[in-house]
C-alpha distance (Angstrom), angle and dihedral (degrees) to the residues before:
residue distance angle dihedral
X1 . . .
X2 3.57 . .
X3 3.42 104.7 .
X4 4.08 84.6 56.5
X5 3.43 94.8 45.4
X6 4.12 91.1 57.6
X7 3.10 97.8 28.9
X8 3.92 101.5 -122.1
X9 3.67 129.2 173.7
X10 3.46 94.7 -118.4
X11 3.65 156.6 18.7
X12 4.39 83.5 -120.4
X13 3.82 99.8 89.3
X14 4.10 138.7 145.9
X15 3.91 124.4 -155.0
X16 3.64 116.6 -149.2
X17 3.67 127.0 -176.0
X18 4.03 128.6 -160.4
X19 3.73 112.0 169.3
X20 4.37 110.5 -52.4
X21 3.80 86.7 -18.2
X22 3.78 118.4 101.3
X23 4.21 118.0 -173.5
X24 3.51 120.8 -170.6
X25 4.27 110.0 -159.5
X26 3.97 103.1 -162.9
X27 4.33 114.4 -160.7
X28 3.76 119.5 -149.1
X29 4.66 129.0 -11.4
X30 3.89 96.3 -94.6
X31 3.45 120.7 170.2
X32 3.65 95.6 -122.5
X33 3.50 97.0 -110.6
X34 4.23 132.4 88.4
X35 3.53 123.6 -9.0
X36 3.55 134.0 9.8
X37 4.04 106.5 -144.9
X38 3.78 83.2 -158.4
X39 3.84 98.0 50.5
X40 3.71 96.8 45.7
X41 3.31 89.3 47.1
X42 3.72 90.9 53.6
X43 3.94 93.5 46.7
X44 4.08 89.5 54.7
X45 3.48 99.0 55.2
X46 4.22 85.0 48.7
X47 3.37 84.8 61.2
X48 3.81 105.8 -102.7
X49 3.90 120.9 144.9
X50 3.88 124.7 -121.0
X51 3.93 86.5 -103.3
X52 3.70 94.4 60.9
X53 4.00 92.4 41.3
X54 3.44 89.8 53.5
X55 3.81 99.3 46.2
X56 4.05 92.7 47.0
X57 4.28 82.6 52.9
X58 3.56 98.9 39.9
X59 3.74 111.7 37.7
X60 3.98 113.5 -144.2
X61 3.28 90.3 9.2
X62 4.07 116.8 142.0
X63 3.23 128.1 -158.2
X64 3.91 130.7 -169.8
């Protein structure tokens, strides 16, 4: 919703706030849909597995 309401490039986006003034720092031109090369990228070198990547990206997703 917010990313169509202003229009970003992508789903990949940081809100910062400094007083009245809000700025909103987008990463990447996804499509809006699946998974962010960026993002999973991020997650793996925090440590998660491919499991968890996949389930935060893919919601009721199972994999065995």
């Amino acid at each position: 919703d917010i990313r169509t309401a202003f229009n970003l490039a992508s789903t990949l986006f940081e809100l910062s706030f400094s007083g009245d003034k809000i700025t909103i720092t987008t990463t990447g031109s996804g499509h809006g849909v699946g998974m962010s090369h960026y993002g999973a990228n991020g997650m793996a070198k925090k440590g998660y597995d491919y499991k968890e990547i996949l389930a935060h990206y893919y919601y009721g997703v199972i994999v065995q």
